[in-house]
C-alpha positions in Angstrom: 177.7 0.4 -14.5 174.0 1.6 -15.9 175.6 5.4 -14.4 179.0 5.3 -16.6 176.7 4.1 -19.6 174.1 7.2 -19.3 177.0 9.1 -18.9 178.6 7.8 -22.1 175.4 8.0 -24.0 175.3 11.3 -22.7 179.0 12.2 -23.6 178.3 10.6 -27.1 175.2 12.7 -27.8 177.0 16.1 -26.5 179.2 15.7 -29.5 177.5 14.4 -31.9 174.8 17.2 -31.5 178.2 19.6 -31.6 179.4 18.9 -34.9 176.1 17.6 -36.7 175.4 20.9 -38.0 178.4 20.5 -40.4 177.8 16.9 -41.1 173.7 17.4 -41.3 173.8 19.1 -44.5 176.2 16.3 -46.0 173.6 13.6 -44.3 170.1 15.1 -45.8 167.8 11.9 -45.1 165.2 10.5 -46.9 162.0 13.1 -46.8 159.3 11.7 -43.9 156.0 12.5 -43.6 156.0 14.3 -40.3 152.0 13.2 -39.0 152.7 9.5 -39.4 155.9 10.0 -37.5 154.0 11.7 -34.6 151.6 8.6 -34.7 154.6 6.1 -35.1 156.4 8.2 -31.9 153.1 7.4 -29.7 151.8 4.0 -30.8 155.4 2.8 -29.8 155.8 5.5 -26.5 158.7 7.3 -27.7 157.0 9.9 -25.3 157.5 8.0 -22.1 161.1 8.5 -21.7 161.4 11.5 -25.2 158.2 13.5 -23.8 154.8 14.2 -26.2 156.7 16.8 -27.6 160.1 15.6 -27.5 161.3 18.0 -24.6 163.0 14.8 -23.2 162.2 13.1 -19.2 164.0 11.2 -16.5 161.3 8.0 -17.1 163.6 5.4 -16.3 166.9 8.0 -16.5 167.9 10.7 -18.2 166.4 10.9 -21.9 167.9 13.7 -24.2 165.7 16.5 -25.6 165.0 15.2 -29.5 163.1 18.0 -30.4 165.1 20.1 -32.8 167.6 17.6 -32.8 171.0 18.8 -34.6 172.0 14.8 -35.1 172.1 14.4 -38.5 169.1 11.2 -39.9 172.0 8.5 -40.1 172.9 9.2 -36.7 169.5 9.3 -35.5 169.0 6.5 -37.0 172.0 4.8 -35.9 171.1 5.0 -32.3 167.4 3.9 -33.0 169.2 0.5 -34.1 171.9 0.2 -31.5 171.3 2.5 -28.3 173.1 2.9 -25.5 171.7 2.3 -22.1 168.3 1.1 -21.6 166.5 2.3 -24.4 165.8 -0.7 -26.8 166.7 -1.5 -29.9 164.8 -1.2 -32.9 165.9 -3.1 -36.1 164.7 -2.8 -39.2 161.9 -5.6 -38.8 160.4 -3.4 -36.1 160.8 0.1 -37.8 161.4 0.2 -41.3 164.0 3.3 -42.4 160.8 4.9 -43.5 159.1 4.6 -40.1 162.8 6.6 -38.7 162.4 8.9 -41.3 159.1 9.5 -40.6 159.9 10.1 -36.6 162.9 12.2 -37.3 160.5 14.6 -39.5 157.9 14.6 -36.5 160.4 15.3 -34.1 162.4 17.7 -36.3 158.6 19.6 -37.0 158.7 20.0 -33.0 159.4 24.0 -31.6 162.6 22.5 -29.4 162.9 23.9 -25.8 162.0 27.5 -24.8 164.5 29.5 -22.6 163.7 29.9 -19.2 163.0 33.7 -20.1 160.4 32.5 -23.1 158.6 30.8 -20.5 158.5 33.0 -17.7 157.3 36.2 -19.9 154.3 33.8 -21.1 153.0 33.4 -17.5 
């Protein structure tokens, strides 16, 4: 059951992330200060499962990339207050819309992944 609901978390994100360059432009969210996000993203360990840079993990299962992220804020912040799977929930009592818009700005401020050829002519 936990499998077919990674895999639909998975699924979900796949197309979301596909089409969010069209939609992100149409979804600008609010401006975030990018440091507190990166404080915000450790004091509540975002990085154990996201990674300190957002390069994503297998913690407790398969955690998607967020660096770079192509899902527009609303989306992101749509699935900070309802996730799939086992990541919990964070309503607004916990993290304010502020505190999300300051993560996504940390996260979006983040290089994304390297290809494999990036990081094997830095060797």
């Amino acid at each position: 059951m936990i499998g077919s609901k990674r895999f639909a978390f998975a699924a979900l994100m796949a197309i979301l992330c596909a089409s969010a360059p069209v939609v992100a432009a149409d979804q600008a969210g609010p401006q975030g200060d990018a440091a507190n996000g990166k404080r915000i993203y450790l004091r509540d360990a975002c990085f154990t499962c996201h990674g300190r840079s957002g390069q994503g993990g297998v913690y407790r299962g398969p955690a998607p990339i967020l660096a770079q992220t192509a899902l527009p804020f609303d989306g992101f912040r749509a699935l900070l207050r309802d996730p799939p799977g086992d990541m919990p929930a964070y309503s607004e009592a916990v993290l304010s819309d502020k505190d999300i818009a300051d993560i996504y700005a940390f996260i979006e401020s983040l290089p994304g992944p390297r290809s494999p050829k990036e990081t094997s002519s830095s060797q």
